[in-house]
Every structure is written in C-alpha cells, then in structure tokens.
C-alpha positions in Angstrom: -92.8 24.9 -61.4 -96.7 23.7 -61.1 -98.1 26.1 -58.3 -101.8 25.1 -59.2 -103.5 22.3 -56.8 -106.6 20.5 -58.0 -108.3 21.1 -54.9 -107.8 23.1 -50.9 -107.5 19.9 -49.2 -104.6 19.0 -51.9 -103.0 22.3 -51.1 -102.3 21.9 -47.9 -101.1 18.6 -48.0 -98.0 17.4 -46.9 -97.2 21.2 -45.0 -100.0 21.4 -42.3 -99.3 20.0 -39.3 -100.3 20.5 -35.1 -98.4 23.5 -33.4 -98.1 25.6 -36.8 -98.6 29.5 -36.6 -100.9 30.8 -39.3 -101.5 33.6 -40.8 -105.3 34.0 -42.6 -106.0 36.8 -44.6 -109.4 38.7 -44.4 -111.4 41.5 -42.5 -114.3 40.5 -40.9 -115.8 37.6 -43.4 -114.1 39.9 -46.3 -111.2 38.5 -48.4 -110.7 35.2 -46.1 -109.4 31.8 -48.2 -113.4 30.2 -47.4 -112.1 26.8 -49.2 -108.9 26.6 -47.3 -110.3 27.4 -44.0 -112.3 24.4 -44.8 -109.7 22.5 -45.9 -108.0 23.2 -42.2 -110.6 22.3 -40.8 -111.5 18.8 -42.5 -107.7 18.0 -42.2 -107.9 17.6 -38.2 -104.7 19.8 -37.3 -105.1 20.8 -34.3 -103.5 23.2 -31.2 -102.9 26.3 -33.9 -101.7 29.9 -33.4 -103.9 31.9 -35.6 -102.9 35.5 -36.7 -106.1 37.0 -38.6 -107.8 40.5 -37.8 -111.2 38.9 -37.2 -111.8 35.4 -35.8 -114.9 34.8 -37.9 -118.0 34.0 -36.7 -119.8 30.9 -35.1 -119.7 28.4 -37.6 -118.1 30.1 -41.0 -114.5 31.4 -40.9 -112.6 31.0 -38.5 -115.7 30.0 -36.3 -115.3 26.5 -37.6 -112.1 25.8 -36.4 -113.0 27.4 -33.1 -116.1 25.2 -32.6 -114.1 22.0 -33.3 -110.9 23.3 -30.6 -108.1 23.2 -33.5 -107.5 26.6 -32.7 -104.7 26.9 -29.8 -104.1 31.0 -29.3 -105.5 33.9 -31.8 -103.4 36.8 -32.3 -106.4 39.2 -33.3 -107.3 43.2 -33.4 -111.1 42.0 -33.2 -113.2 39.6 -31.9 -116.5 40.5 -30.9 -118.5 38.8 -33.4 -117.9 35.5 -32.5 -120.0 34.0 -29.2 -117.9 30.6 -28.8 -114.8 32.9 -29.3 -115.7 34.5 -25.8 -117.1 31.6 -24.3 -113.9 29.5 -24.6 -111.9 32.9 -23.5 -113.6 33.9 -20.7 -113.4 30.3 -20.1 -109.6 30.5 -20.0 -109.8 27.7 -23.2 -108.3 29.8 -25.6 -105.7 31.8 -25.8 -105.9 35.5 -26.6 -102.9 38.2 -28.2 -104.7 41.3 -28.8 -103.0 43.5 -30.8 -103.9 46.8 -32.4 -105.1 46.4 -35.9 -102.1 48.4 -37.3 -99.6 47.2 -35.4 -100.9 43.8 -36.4 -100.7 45.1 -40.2 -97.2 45.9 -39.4 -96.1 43.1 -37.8 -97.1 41.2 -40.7 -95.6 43.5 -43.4 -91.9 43.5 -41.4 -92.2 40.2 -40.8 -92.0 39.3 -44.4 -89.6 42.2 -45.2 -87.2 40.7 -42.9 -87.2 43.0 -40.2 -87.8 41.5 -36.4 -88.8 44.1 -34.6 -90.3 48.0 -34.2 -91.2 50.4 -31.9 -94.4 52.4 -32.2 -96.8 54.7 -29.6 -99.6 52.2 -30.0 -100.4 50.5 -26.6 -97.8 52.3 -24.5 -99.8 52.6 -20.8 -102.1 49.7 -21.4 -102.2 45.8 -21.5 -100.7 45.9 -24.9 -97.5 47.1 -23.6 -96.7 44.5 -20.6 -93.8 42.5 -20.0 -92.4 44.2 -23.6 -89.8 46.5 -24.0 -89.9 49.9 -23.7 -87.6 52.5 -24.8 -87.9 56.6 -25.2 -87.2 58.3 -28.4 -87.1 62.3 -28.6 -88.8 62.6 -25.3 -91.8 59.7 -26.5 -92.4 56.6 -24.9 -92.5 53.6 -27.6 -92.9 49.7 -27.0 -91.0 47.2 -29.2 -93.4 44.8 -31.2 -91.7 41.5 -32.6 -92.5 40.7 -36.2 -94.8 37.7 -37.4 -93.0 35.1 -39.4 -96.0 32.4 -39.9 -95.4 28.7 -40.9 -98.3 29.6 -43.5 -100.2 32.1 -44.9 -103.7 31.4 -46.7 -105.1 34.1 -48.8 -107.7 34.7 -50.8 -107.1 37.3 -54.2 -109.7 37.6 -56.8 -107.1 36.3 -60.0 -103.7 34.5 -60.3 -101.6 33.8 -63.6 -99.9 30.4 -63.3 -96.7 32.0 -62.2 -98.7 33.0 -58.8 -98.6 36.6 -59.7 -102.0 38.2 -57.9 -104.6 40.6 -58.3 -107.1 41.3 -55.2 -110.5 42.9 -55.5 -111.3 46.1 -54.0 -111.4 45.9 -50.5 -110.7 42.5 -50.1 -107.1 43.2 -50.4 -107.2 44.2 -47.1 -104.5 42.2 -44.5 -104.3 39.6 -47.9 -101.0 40.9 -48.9 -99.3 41.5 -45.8 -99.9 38.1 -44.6 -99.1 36.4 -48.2 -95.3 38.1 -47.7 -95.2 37.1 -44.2 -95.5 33.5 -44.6 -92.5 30.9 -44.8 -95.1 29.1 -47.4 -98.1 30.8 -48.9 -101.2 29.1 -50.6 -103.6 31.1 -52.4 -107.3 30.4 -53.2 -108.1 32.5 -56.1 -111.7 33.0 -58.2 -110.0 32.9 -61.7 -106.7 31.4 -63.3 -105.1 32.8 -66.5 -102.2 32.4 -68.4 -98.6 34.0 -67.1 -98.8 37.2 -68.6 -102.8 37.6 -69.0 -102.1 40.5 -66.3 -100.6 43.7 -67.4 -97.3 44.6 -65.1 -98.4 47.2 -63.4 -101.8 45.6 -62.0 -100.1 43.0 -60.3 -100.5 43.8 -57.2 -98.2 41.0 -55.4 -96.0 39.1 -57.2 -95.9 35.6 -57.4 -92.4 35.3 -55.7 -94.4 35.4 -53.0 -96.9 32.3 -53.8 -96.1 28.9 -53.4 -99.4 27.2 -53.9 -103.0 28.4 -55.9 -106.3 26.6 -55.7 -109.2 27.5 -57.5 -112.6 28.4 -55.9 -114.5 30.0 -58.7 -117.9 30.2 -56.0 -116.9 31.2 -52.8 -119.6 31.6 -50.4 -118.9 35.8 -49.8 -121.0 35.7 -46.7 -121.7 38.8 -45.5 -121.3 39.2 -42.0 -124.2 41.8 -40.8 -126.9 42.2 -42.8 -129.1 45.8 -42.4 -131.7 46.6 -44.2 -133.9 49.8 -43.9 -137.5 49.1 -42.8 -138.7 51.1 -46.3 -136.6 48.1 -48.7 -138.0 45.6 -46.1 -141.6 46.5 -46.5 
C-alpha cells in the first residue's frame, strides 16, 4: 500500500469535507503540519471543530483558517496569541472548549486507545467542570472527560519510512503523537522520506499502523512565534 502523496493538497483529497472534527498537532507554532494547514485552507472546507493546544497566530497556523471563518469551534488549552481568535470570541463567532492542556493530552491519547471516558481532579469547581459528570472516589471529587475520536489528524514528524513508521524531533513531538493515534485517518507531513527499514526499531517512535497518508515538505517555514533578543546581541 502507497501511503506517499505527491503533494498536501493531494493528501487531503477525497477525505476533507465541511463539519469534520480535526485534530492538528503542534505547541504553539512548534511541530504543526505548516503545508497541510495550508492545504486546509486552500481547499475551502469550512464550519470545522479544531482540537490543537494552540490556535496559531494571525495569519500562520491555525490563524489562516480563522481569518478566512473555516474554523466552526476550537477545543484548545491556549489561545492568547492570536488577536482575531478573541475578536471573533468575544464576538460570540466562534466557538470555544477550553480544556486543560493535560486533560486535552489525555483525551487525545484515550481516544485512540479506545477508551471513552476518564475521570481526573483537573477542573473540578470551575467552568471546566459544568454540565459534566461528577463522581467521588476515596473521598475526591473527579469530573468525567469524554475522549476525542477526530475524523483526521494532521501531524507533522521530522522522518517517515514508506511504511508510515515516524520519527519526531526533539520537542516537536509534543501533542504530534497523541493526535496521530487519535485520528480515524491520519496524514503526515514529514521533512525526509527513507526506505522501510532505514530506521532502527527501537527509534521509531510511532508506528506506521497509525499513518494512513505522508507528504513531503522538506522546507517548512519553522516560524518561531516570539522572538527575544537581549539589547547586548541587538546592539
């Protein structure tokens, strides 16, 4: 089975459609599929449910398909980065599940290991916890958090062999894998393609049972999100 597509926009043919939940991996502008974000965005879809930690910022990420309204309802841990993010909230244009970054990790990871629902401490007493479920183990208060089971998952790793077998790069791993297992289909955009095999065993870090579709971006963009630099480098 051929998993490699010539291009993003050929990746997501024929399985992106209006109304789909998504799942994109990345923290902050770190790790996220730049090419197939793209590709989302040229291919019109519209009235998504995005599941990402960030929401990108205006105009890159996840900030392109906010500008141009594809984007129906983010189910995010963080969004303070992006301006027409809280203008089209506060606005009451978009909608908004915040969710604890690690409960969003694990509703990811239980999600694609089958399990379809927890209970954790995170949230109990605040907006996180209303209208859900609440139950008391050994004298603790926990509310139940339903797993995410997304139509698609795009991820970005740093190297794929042809069997869709990954490798991610330092911290870009980040909510990559999670969201890869997650997904009913996952498409991967990837730096470098080798041969089935090229990667030893035991530095695969997902297996490619999990990968239905690879594209290759050898030159993503890797903008970084906040720049500092100290006054003594910038004299």
């Amino acid at each position: 089975m051929n998993k490699i597509y010539p291009s993003a926009e050929e990746a997501l043919k024929g399985i992106v459609k209006d109304g789909q939940l998504l799942a994109v991996g990345g923290f902050g502008l770190c790790g996220i599929p730049e090419a197939l974000i793209q590709a989302l965005h040229d291919s019109g879809v519209k009235n998504l449910t995005c599941i990402s930690n960030n929401a990108g910022v205006d105009g890159f990420g996840l900030g392109k398909l906010l500008e141009t309204r594809q984007i129906r309802k983010m189910i995010s841990s963080y969004v303070g980065e992006n301006k027409e993010f809280e203008r089209q909230f506060l606005a009451k244009e978009l909608e908004l599940e915040f969710t604890p970054q690690g409960t969003l990790a694990e509703k990811l990871r239980a999600g694609g290991a089958g399990i379809p629902a927890f209970f954790t401490k995170t949230g109990v007493g605040t907006i996180v916890a209303e209208g859900k479920e609440l139950r008391e183990f050994d004298g603790e208060t926990y509310v139940m958090e339903r797993s995410l089971v997304p139509d698609i998952s795009l991820v970005k790793a740093h190297v794929a062999d042809k069997s869709g077998n990954l490798q991610f790069r330092f911290t870009a791993r980040n909510f990559n894998p999670a969201a890869a297992m997650a997904g009913k289909i996952c498409i991967v955009e990837v730096e470098k393609i080798v041969e089935t095999g090229e990667i030893e065993p035991d530095q695969v870090h997902l297996p490619g049972i999990y990968v239905h579709r690879i594209v290759l971006n050898a030159h993503p963009e890797k903008r970084i999100e906040k720049r500092t630099i100290s006054e003594k480098a910038g004299a």
